[in-house]
Every structure is written in C-alpha cells, then in structure tokens.
N, C-alpha and C positions, 0 to 999 in steps of 0.2 A: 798543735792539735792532733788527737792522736782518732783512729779510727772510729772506737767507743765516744769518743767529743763532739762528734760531728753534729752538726745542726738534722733534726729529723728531717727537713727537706734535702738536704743533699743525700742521705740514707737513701731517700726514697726515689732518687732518680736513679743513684746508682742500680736499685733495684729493679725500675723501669730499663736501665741498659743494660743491664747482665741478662734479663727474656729475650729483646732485640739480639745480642749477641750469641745467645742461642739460638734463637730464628736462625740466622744467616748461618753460622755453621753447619746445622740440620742443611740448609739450603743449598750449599755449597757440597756438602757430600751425598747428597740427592740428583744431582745436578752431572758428579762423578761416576754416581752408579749408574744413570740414563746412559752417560757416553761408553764405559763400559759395556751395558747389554748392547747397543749398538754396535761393537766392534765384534760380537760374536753371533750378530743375525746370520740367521741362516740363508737369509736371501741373499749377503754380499761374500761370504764363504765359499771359498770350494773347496769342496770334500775330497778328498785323496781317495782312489779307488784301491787301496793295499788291505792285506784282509790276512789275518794270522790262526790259525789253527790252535784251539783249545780241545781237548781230550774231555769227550762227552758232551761237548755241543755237537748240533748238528749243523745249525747254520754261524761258517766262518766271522766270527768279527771282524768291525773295521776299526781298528785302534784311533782312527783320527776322527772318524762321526762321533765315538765314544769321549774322544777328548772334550773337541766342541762342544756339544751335546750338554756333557757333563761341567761343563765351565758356564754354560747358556744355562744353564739351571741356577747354579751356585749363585750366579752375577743377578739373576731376574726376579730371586730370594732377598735378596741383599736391598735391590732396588725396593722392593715390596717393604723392607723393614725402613727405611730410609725415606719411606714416601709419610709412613705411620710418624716417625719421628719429627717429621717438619711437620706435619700438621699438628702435631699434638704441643711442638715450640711454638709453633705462631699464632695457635688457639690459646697458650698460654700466654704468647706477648701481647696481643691485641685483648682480652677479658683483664688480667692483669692490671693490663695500663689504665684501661675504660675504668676498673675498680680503682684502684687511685685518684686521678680528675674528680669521681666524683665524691669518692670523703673529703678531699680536696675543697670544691666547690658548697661543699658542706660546712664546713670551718675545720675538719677534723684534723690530727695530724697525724696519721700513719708511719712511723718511720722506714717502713717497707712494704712490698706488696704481697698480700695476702690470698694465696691461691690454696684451693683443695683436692687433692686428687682420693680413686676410688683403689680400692686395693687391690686391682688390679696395675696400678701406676696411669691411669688417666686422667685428662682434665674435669677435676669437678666442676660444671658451669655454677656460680653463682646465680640464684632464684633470680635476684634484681637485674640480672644482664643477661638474663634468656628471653629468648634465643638470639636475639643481636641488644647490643646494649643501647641502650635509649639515648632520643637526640639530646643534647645537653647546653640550653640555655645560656649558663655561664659563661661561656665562648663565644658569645655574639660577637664580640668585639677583636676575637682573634683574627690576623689576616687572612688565613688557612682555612675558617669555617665553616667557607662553600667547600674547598676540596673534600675538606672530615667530611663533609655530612655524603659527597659524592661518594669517597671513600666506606661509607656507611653503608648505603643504600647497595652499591656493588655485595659489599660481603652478604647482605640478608638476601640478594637473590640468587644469589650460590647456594644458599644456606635453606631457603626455600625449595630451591629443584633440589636436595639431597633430598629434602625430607617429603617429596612431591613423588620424585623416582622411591623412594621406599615403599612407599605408600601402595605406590602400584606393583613393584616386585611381591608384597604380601596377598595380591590377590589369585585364587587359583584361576582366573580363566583371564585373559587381553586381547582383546579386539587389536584387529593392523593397526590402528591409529593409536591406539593404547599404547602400543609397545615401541610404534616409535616415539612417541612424546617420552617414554622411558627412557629411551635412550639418548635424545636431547638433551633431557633433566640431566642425566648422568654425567653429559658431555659439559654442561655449564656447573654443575656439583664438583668437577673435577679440579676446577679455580678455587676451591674455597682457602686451601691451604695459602695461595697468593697472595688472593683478597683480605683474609685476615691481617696479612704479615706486613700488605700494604695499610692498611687502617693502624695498623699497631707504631709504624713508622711517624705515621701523622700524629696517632695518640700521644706520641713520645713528648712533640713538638706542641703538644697543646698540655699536657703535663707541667711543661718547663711555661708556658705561660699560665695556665691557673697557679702556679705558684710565686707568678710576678711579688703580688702583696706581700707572702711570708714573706719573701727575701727583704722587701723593701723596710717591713715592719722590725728585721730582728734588729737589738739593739745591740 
C-alpha cells in the first residue's frame, strides 16, 4: 500500500499528528529561547567594569555591557518570535483537530485536515469553531470526555481573559481596579498557547475514537 492508497482515515490522523508534531517542536524551542534569555538577565550577570576608548565619543564604552546588552536583545527577539510560533501551532492543532471530530461525527470523510490562514501567515479560525469549538455530543461514550470537556472549558477561559484584557487596554481612561483586573486577564491570557495544545492532545485521542466505526466498517 503505497502513500496515495491509504484509507482517508489514516490520511487524516496522520494529518491530526503532523499539527501536534508541530505543537511540540514550536514548544520545545520556545522553551530554549526562555532558558536562553535567562542566562543573559541582567540581574544574575556582572558586568565587567573595562571601558575602551572610541575617537569622538565622549562617554568611554563598556565592551562587555555592550556584549550582554546586545546578546539580551537578540535572545528576548527570538523568545518573542518563538512565543508567536507555538501559539499559532497549537491554535492550529487544537481548531484543526476539533475540525476533523466533527466532519467525522458528521459521516464525512475528510482525508486531511483543513485549516485557513490570513496572508499574513495566521491562523484562520473557522466560523463553526469560534471562538472555542463546541461541546461535541458524539463522545459521550469516550473514556476522556470529562477531561476534553475540562480541557475545553480551561482553553475558553484563557481565551476570554485575552479578549476581556483587550477590551480594556482599548479604553482611554482605567480606574485602579480596571487595570488591575487587566493585568490578571493578561496573566491567565498568557496560558492560552498551553491550553490549546493541551485540548489539541486530547482532541488527537478522541479523533482516533470517533473514528472507531470507519475503521471497523472498511471492508
């Protein structure tokens, strides 16, 4: 059986695990770039006090605050792109997956999964799975069901305090208690990348059980 042969259900898991697989690579060098900026804080650093003479400054450089400095820049750049990345993998393995399950649970047979991006290179969210994808019936019977649906409920309140903290950053004036509730939202907005990637793990695993029947049916 050659690749092209394959039954459209195994297509479409393979498909379901090649976003997980990107998940966790984004995650694993997101993860890299954290330990990174941490090795060049400034707060566990010491700066060497040597200082070298350039023709037309006034005030001496310090070759070594300039090193750090400039390596704490590049790495905290890096971090920032790597943060964008795994969110934008595990926004696409958790919507993704949820879009399979439920053509799935539909009768449909997708042989892969079907994601849209904006030309900028972002995740299109599909209409039917905004802004968190809906509980989904057909799984009653899976053993996982409560965790999915825990796993569920976690992502949408991530997903709420982003769009909660936005909300409030567009306003021009914040009361004390405004702007810390901003900053709380922010603080719990800041899991969503997790949350998703965790939902998208369980999705995987409830994938491979709504497609119990195909497999049983093929002949």
């Amino acid at each position: 059986m050659t690749r092209k042969t394959l039954p459209w259900f195994e297509t479409l898991t393979d498909s379901a695990y090649a976003l997980g697989a990107a998940a966790r690579e984004t995650r694993t060098a997101l993860q890299a770039a954290k330990a990174a900026v941490a090795q060049y804080d400034l707060d566990r650093v010491r700066l060497l006090d040597g200082e070298i003479t350039v023709p037309g400054l006034f005030t001496p450089p310090r070759p070594h605050d300039r090193a750090v400095m400039g390596i704490g820049k590049v790495l905290q750049e890096c971090r920032n792109r790597m943060e964008r990345l795994y969110t934008d993998a595990a926004l696409s393995y958790a919507y993704g997956t949820a879009w399979a399950i439920l053509r799935v649970l539909d009768g449909q047979e997708p042989p892969r999964v079907e994601l849209g991006f904006t030309a900028e290179g972002h995740l299109s969210i599909p209409a039917e799975l905004a802004p968190i994808p809906p509980v989904m019936a057909g799984l009653d019977r899976w053993c996982d069901s409560a965790k999915f649906a825990k796993a569920r409920q976690r992502w949408w309140e991530c997903d709420s305090a982003g769009e909660y903290a936005s909300a409030l950053a567009d306003q021009e004036y914040l009361a004390d208690h405004e702007a810390n509730e901003m900053h709380q939202a922010l603080d719990v907005a800041q899991g969503e990348a997790d949350a998703a990637y965790a939902y998208g793990v369980l999705a995987e695993s409830a994938l491979h059980f709504a497609l119990l029947g195909a497999r049983h049916n093929r002949p």
